[in-house]
SEFIZA-3560 file (N, C-alpha, C; in Angstrom, 3 decimals):
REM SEFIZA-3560
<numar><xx>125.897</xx><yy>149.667</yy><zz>147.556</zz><atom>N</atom></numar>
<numar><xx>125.131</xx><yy>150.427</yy><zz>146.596</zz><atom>CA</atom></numar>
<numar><xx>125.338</xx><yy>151.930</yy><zz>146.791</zz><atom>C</atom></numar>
<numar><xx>125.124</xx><yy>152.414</yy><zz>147.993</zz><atom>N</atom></numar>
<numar><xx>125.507</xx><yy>153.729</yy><zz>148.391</zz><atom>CA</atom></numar>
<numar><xx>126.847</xx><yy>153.841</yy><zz>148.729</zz><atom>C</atom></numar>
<numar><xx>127.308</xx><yy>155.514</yy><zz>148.602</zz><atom>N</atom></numar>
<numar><xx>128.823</xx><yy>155.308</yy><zz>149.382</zz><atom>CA</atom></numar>
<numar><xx>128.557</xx><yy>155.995</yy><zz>150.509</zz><atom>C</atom></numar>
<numar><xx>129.404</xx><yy>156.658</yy><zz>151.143</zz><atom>N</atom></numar>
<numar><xx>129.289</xx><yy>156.875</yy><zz>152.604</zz><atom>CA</atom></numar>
<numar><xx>128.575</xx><yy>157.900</yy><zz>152.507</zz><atom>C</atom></numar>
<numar><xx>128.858</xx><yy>159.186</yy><zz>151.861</zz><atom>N</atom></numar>
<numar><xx>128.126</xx><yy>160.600</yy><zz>151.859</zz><atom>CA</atom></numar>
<numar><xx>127.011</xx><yy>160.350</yy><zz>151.792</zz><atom>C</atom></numar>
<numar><xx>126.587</xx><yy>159.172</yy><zz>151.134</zz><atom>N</atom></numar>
<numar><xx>124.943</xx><yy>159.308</yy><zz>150.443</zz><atom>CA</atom></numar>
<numar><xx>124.173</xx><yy>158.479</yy><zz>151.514</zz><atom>C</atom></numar>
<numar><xx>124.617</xx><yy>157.792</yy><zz>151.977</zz><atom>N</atom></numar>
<numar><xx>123.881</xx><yy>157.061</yy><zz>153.773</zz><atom>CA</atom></numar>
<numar><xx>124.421</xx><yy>157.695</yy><zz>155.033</zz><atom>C</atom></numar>
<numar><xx>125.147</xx><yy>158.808</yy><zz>155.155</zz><atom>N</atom></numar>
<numar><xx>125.215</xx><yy>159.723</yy><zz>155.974</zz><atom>CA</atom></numar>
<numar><xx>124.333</xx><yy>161.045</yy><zz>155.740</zz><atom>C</atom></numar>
<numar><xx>123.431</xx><yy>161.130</yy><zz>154.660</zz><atom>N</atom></numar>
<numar><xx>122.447</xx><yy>162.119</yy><zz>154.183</zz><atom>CA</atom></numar>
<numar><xx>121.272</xx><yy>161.372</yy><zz>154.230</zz><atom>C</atom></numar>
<numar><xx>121.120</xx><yy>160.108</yy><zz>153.887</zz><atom>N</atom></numar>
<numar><xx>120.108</xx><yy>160.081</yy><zz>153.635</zz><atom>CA</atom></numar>
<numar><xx>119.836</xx><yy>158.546</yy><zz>152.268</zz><atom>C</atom></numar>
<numar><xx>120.552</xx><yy>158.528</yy><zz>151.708</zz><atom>N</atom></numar>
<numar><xx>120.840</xx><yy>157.871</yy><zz>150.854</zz><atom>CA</atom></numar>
<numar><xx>120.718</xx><yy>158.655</yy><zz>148.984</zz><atom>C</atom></numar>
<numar><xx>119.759</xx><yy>157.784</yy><zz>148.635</zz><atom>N</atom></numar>
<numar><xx>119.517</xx><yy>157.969</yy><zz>147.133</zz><atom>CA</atom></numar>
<numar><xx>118.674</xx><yy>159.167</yy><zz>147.055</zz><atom>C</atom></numar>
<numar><xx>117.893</xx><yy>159.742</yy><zz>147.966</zz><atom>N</atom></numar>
<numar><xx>117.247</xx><yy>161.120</yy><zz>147.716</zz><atom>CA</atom></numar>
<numar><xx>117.886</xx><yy>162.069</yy><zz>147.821</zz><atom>C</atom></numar>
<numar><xx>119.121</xx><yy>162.314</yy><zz>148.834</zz><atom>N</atom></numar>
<numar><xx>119.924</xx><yy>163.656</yy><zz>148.469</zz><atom>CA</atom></numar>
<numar><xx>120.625</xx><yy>163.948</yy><zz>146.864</zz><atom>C</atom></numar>
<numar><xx>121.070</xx><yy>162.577</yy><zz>146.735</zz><atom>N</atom></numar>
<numar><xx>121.762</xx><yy>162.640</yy><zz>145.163</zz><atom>CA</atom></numar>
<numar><xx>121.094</xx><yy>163.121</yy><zz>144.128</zz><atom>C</atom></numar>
<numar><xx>119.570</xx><yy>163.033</yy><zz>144.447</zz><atom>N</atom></numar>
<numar><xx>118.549</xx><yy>163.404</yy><zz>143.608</zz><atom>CA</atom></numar>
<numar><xx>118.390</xx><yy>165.041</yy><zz>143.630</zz><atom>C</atom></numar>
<numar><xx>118.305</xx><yy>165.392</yy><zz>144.722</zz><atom>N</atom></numar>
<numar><xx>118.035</xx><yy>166.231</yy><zz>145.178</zz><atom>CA</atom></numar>
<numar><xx>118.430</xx><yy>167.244</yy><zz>144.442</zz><atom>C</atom></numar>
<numar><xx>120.344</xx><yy>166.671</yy><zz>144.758</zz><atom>N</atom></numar>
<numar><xx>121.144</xx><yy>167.957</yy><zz>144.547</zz><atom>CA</atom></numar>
<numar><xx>120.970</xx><yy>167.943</yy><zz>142.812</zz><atom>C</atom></numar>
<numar><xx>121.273</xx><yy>166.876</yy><zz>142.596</zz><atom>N</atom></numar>
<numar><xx>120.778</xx><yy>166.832</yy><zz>140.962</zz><atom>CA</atom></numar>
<numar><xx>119.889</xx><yy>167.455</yy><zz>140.045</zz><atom>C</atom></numar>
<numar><xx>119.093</xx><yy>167.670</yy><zz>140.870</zz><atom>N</atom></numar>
<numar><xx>117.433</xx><yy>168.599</yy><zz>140.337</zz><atom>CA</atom></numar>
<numar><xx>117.753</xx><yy>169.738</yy><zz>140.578</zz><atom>C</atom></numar>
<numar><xx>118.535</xx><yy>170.092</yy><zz>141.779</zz><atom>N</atom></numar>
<numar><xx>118.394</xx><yy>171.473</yy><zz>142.119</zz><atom>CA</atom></numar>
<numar><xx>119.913</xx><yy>172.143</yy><zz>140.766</zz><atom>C</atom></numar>
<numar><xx>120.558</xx><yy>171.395</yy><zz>140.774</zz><atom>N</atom></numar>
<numar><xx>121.805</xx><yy>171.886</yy><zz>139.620</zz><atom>CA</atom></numar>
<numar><xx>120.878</xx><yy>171.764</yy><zz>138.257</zz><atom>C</atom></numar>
<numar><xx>120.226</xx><yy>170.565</yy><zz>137.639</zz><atom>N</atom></numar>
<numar><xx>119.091</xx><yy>170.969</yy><zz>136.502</zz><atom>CA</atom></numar>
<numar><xx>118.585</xx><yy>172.231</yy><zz>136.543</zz><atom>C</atom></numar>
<numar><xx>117.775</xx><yy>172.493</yy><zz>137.566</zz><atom>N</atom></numar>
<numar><xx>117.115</xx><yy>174.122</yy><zz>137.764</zz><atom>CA</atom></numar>
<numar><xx>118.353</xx><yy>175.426</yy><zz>137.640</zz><atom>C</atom></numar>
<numar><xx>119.130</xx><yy>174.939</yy><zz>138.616</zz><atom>N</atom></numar>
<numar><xx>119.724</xx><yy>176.451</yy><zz>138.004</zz><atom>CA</atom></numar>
<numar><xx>120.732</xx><yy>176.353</yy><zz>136.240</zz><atom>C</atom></numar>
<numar><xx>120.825</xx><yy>175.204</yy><zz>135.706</zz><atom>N</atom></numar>
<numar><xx>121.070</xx><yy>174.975</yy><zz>134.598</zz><atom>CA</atom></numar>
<numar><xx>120.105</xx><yy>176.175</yy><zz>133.558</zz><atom>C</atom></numar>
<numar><xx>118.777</xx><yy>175.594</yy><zz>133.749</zz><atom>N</atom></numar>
<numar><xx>118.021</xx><yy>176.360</yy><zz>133.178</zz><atom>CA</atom></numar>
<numar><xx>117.624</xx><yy>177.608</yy><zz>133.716</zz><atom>C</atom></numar>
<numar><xx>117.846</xx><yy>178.144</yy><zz>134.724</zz><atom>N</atom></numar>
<numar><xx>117.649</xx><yy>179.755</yy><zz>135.185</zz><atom>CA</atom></numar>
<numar><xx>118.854</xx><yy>180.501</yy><zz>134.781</zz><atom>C</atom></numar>
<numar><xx>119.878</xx><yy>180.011</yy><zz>134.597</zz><atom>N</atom></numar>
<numar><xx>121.430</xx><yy>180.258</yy><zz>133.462</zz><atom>CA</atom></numar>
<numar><xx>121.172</xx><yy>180.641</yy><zz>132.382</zz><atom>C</atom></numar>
<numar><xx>120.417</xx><yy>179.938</yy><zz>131.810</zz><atom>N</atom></numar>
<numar><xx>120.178</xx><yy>179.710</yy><zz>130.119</zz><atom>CA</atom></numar>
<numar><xx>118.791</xx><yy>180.920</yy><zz>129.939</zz><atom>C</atom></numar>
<numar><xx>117.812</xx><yy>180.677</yy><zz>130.805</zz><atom>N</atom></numar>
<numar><xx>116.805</xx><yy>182.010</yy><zz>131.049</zz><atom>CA</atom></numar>
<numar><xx>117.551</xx><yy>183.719</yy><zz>130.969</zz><atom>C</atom></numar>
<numar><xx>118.426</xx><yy>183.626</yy><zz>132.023</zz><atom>N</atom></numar>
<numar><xx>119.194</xx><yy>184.655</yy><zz>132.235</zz><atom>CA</atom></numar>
<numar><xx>120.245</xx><yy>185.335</yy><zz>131.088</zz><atom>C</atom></numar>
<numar><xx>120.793</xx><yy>184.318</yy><zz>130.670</zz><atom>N</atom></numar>
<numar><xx>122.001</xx><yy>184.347</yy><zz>129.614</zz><atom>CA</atom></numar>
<numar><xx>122.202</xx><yy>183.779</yy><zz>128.515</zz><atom>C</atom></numar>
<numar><xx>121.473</xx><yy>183.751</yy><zz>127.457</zz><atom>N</atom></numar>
<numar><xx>120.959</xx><yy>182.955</yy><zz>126.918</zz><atom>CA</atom></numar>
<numar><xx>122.208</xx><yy>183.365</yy><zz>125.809</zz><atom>C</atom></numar>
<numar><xx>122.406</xx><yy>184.229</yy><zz>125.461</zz><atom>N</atom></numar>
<numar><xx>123.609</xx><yy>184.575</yy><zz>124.604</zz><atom>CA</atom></numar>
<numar><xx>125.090</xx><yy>184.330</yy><zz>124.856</zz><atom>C</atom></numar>
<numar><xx>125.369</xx><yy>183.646</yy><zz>126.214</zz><atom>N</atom></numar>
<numar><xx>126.403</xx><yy>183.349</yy><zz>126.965</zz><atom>CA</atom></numar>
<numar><xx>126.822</xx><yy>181.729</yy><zz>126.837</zz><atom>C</atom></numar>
<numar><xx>126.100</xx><yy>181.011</yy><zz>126.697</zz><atom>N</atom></numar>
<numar><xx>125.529</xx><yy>179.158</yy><zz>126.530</zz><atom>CA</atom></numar>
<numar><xx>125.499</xx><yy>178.923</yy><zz>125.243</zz><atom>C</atom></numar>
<numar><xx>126.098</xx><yy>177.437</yy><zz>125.119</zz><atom>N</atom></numar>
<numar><xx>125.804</xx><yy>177.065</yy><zz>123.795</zz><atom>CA</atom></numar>
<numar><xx>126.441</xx><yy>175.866</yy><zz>124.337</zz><atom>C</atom></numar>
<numar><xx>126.260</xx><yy>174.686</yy><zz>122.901</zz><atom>N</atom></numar>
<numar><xx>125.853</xx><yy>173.263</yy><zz>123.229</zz><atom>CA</atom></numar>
<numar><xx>127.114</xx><yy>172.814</yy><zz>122.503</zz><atom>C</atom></numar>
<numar><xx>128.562</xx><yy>173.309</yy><zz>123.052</zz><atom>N</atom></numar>
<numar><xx>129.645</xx><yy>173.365</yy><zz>123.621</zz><atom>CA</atom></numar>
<numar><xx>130.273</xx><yy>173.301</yy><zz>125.226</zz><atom>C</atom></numar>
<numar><xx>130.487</xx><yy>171.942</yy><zz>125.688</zz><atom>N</atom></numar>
<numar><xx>130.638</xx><yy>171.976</yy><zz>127.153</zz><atom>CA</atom></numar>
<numar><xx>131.910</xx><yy>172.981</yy><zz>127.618</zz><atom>C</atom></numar>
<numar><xx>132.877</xx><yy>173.211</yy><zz>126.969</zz><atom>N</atom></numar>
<numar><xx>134.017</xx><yy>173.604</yy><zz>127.169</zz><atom>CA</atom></numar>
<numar><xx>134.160</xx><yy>175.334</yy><zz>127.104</zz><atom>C</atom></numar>
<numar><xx>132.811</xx><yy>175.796</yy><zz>126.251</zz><atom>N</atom></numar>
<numar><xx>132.903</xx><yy>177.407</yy><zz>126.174</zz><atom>CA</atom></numar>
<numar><xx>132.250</xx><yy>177.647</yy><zz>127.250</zz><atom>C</atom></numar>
<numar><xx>130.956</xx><yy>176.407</yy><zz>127.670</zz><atom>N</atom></numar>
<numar><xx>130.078</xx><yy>177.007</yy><zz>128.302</zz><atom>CA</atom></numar>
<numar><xx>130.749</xx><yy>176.862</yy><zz>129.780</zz><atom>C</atom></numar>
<numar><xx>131.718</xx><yy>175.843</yy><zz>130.580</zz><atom>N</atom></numar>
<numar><xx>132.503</xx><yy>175.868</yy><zz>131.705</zz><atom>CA</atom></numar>
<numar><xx>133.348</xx><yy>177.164</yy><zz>131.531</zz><atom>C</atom></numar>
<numar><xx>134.040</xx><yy>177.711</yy><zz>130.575</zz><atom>N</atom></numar>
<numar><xx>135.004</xx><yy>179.459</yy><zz>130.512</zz><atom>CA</atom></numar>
<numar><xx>133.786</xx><yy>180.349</yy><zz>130.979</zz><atom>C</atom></numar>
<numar><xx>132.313</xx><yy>180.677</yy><zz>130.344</zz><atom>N</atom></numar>
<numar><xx>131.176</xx><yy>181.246</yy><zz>130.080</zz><atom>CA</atom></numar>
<numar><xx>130.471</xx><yy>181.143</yy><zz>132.085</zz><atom>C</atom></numar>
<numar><xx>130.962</xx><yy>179.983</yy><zz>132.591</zz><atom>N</atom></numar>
<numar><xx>130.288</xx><yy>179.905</yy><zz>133.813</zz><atom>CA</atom></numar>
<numar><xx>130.696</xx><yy>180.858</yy><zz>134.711</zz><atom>C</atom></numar>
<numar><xx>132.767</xx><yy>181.131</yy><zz>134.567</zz><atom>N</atom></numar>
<numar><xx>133.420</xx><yy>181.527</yy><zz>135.632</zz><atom>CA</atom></numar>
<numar><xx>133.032</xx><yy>183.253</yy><zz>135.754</zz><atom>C</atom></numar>
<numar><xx>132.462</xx><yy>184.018</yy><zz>133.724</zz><atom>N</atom></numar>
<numar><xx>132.008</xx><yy>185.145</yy><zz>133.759</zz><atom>CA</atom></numar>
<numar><xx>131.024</xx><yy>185.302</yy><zz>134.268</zz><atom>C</atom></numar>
<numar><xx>129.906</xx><yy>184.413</yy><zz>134.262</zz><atom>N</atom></numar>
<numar><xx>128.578</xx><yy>184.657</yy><zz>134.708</zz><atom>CA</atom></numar>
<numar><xx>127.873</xx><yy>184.291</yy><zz>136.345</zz><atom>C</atom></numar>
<numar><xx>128.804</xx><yy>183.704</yy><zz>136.856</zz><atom>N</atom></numar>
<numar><xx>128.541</xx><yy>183.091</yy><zz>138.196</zz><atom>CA</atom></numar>
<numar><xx>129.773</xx><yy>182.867</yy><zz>139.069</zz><atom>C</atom></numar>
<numar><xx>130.029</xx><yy>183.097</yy><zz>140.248</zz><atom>N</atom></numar>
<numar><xx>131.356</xx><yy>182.896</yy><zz>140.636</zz><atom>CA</atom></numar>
<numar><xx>130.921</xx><yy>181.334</yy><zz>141.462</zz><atom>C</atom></numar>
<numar><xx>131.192</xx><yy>180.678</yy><zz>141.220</zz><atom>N</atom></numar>
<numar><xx>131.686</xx><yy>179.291</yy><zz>141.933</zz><atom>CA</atom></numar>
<numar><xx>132.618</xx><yy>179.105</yy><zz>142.787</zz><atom>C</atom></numar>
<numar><xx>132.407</xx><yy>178.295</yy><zz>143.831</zz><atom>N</atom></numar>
<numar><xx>133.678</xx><yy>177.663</yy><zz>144.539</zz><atom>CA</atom></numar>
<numar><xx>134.127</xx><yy>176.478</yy><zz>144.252</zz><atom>C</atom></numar>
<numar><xx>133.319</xx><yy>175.504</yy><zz>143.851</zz><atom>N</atom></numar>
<numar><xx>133.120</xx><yy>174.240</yy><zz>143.502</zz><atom>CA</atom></numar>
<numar><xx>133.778</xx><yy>174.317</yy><zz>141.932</zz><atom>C</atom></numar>
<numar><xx>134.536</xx><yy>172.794</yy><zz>141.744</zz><atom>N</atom></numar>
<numar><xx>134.840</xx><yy>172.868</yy><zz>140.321</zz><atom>CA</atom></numar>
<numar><xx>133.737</xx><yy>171.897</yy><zz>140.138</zz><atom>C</atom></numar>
<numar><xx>133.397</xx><yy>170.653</yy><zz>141.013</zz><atom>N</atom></numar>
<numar><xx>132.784</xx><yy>170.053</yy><zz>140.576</zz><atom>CA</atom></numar>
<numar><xx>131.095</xx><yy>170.182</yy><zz>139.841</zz><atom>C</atom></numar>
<numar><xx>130.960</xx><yy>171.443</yy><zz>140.842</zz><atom>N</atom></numar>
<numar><xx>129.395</xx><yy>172.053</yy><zz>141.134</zz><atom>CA</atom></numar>
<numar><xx>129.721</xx><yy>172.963</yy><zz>139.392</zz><atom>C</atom></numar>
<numar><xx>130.888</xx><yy>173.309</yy><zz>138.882</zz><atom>N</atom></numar>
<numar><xx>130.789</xx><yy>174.014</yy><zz>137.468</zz><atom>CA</atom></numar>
<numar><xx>130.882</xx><yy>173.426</yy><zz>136.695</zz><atom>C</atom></numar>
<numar><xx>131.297</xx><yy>172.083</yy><zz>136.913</zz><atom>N</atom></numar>
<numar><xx>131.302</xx><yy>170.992</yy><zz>135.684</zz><atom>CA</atom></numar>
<numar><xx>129.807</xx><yy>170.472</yy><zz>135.317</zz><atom>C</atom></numar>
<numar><xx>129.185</xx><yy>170.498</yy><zz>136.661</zz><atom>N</atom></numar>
<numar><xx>128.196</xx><yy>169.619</yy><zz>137.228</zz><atom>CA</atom></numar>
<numar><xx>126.975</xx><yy>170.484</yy><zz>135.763</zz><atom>C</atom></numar>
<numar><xx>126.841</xx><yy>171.843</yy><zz>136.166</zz><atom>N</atom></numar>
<numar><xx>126.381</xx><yy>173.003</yy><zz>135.747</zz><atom>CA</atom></numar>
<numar><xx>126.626</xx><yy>173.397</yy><zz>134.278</zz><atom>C</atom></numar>
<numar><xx>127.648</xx><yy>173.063</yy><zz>133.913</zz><atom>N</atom></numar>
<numar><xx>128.395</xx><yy>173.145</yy><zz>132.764</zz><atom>CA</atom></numar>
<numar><xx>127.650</xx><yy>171.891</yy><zz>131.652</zz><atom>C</atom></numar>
<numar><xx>127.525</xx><yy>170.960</yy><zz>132.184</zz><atom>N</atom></numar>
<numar><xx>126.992</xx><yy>169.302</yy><zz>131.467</zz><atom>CA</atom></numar>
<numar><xx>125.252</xx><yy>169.903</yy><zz>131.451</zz><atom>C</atom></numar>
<numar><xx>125.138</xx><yy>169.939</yy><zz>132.431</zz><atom>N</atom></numar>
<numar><xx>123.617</xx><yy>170.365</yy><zz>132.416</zz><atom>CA</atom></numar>
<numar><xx>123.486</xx><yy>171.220</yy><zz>131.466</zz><atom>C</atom></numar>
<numar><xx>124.127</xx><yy>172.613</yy><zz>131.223</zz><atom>N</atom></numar>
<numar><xx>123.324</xx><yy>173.523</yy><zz>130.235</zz><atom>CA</atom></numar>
<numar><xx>123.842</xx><yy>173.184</yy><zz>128.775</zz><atom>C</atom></numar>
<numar><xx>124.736</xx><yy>171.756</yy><zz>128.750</zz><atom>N</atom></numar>
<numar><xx>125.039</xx><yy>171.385</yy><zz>127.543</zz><atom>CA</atom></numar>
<numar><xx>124.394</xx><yy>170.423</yy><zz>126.961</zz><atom>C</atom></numar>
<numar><xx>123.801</xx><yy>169.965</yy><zz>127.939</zz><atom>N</atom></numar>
<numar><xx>122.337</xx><yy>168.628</yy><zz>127.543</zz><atom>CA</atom></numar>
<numar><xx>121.119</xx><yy>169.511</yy><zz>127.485</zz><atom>C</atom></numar>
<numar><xx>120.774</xx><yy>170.491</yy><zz>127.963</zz><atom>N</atom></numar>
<numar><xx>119.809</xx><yy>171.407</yy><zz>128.140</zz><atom>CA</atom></numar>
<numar><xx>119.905</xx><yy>171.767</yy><zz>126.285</zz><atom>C</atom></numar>
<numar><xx>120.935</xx><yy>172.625</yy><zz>126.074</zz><atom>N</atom></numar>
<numar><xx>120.923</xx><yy>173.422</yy><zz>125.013</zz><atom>CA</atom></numar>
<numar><xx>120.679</xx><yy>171.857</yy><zz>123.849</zz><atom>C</atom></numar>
<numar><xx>121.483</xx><yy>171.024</yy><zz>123.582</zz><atom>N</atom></numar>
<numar><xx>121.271</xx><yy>170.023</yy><zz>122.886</zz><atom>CA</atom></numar>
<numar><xx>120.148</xx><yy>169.648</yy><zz>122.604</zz><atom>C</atom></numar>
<numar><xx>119.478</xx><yy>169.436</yy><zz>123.552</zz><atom>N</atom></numar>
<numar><xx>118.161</xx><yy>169.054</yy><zz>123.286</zz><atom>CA</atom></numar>
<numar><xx>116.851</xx><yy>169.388</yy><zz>123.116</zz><atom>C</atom></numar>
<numar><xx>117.480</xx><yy>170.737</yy><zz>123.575</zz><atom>N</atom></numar>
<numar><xx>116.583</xx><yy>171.825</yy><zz>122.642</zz><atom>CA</atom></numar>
<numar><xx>116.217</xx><yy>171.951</yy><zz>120.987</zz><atom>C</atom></numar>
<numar><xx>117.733</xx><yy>171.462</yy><zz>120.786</zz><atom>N</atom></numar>
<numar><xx>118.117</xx><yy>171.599</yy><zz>119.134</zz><atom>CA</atom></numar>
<numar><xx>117.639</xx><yy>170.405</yy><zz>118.149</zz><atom>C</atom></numar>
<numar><xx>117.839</xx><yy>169.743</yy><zz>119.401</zz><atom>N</atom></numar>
<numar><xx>117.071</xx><yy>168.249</yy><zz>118.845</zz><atom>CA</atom></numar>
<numar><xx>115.599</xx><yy>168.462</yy><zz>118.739</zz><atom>C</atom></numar>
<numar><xx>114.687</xx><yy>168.984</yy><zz>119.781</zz><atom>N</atom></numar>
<numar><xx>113.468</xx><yy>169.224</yy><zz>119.512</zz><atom>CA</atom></numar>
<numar><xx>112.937</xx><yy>169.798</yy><zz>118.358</zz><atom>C</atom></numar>
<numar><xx>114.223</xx><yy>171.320</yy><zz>118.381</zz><atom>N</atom></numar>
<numar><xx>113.204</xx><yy>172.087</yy><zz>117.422</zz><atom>CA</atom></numar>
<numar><xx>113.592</xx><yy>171.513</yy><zz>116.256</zz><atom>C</atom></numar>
<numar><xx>114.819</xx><yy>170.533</yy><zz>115.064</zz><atom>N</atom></numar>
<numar><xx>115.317</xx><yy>170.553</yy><zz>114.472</zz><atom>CA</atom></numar>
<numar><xx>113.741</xx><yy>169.376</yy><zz>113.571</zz><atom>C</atom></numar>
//
């Protein structure tokens, strides 16, 4: 059920963890830069490398999906 990273941490709560904590800065992105984001995954991964320097590609993809489900469903709310 787990793979190795995730029962060498701990199991199913780190995955969570890190998950919530990339949600949050999803939305402290979108707080910050709100004219920079849009509910386009592909502008908003170009839009990440101006606004944040990363080391991780995965951690900008990760970040990238988030503020593209973020913005989406915003649109869905207010629409």
């Amino acid at each position: 059920m787990f793979n190795d990273r995730q029962e060498a941490f701990g199991g199913y709560f780190v995955e969570k963890m890190r998950l919530e904590k990339v949600k949050r800065m999803a939305r402290t992105l979108v707080e910050m830069f709100p004219e920079k984001f849009s509910s386009d995954y592909e502008k908003n991964k170009v839009n990440l490398k101006e606004v944040i320097e990363l080391s991780s590609k995965s951690l900008r993809n990760q970040l990238a999906g988030s503020i593209t489900n973020l913005l989406k469903n915003e649109g869905s709310q207010i629409a």
